[in-house]
N, C-alpha and C positions, 0 to 999 in steps of 0.2 A: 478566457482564462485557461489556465494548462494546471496541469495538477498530478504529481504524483502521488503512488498512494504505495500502500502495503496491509495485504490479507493475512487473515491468522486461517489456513486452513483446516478441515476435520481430523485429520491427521496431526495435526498440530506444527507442520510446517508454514513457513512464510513466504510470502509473491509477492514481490514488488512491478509493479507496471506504471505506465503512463496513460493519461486520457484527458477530456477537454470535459467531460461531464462523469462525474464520480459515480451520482445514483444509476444510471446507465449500466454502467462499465459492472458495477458490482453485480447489476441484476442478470448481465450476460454471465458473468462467470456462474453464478449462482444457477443458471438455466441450461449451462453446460454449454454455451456457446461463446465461452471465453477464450481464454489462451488454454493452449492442448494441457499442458501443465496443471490445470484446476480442473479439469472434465471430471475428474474421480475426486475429488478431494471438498467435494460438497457437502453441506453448506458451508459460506467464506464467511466470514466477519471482519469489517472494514474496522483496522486497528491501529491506521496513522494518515494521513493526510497533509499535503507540503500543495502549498499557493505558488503559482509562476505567472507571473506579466509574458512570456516568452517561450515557446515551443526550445529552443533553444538551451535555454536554461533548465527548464524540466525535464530534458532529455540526458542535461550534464547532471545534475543532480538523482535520476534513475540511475543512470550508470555508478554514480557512486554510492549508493544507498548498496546495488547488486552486489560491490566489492567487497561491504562489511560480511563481519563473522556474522553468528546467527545471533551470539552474547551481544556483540555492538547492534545487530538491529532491534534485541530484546531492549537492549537499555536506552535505545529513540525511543522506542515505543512509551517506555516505560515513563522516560522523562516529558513525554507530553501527557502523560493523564495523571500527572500529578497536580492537586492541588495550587497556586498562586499562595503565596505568605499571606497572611492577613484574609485571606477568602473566608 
């Protein structure tokens, strides 16, 4: 599986990346052996999550996730940790 994700960092800014195993990927950033971009912005907290059958696909949808404002990626975020109706 391929899987894009998105970090809330200590700073309170946001990173969006790609990878094929999440827990991994977070625990490098987190170790400082991530993308140069989160080396200083530790600790990350894993704050969205997107499934792909396709390297392909998770790479076109990284890229558009990159192109949102930081409002449009605040309100992905937001709109998956809401509650289901009836939950």
């Amino acid at each position: 599986m391929h899987f894009v994700y998105v970090l809330r960092c200590s700073d309170g800014s946001l990173y969006t990346g790609y990878t094929t195993d999440v827990e991994r990927r977070v625990a490098e950033h987190d170790a400082g052996t991530g993308a140069k971009y989160t080396r200083g912005r530790t600790p990350v907290e894993l704050v969205h999550v997107e499934e792909f059958d396709s390297k392909s696909a998770a790479m076109s949808r990284e890229y558009e996730i990159k192109q949102l404002t930081r409002a449009e990626k605040l309100t992905l975020i937001e709109s998956e940790s809401k509650p289901l109706a009836g939950s």
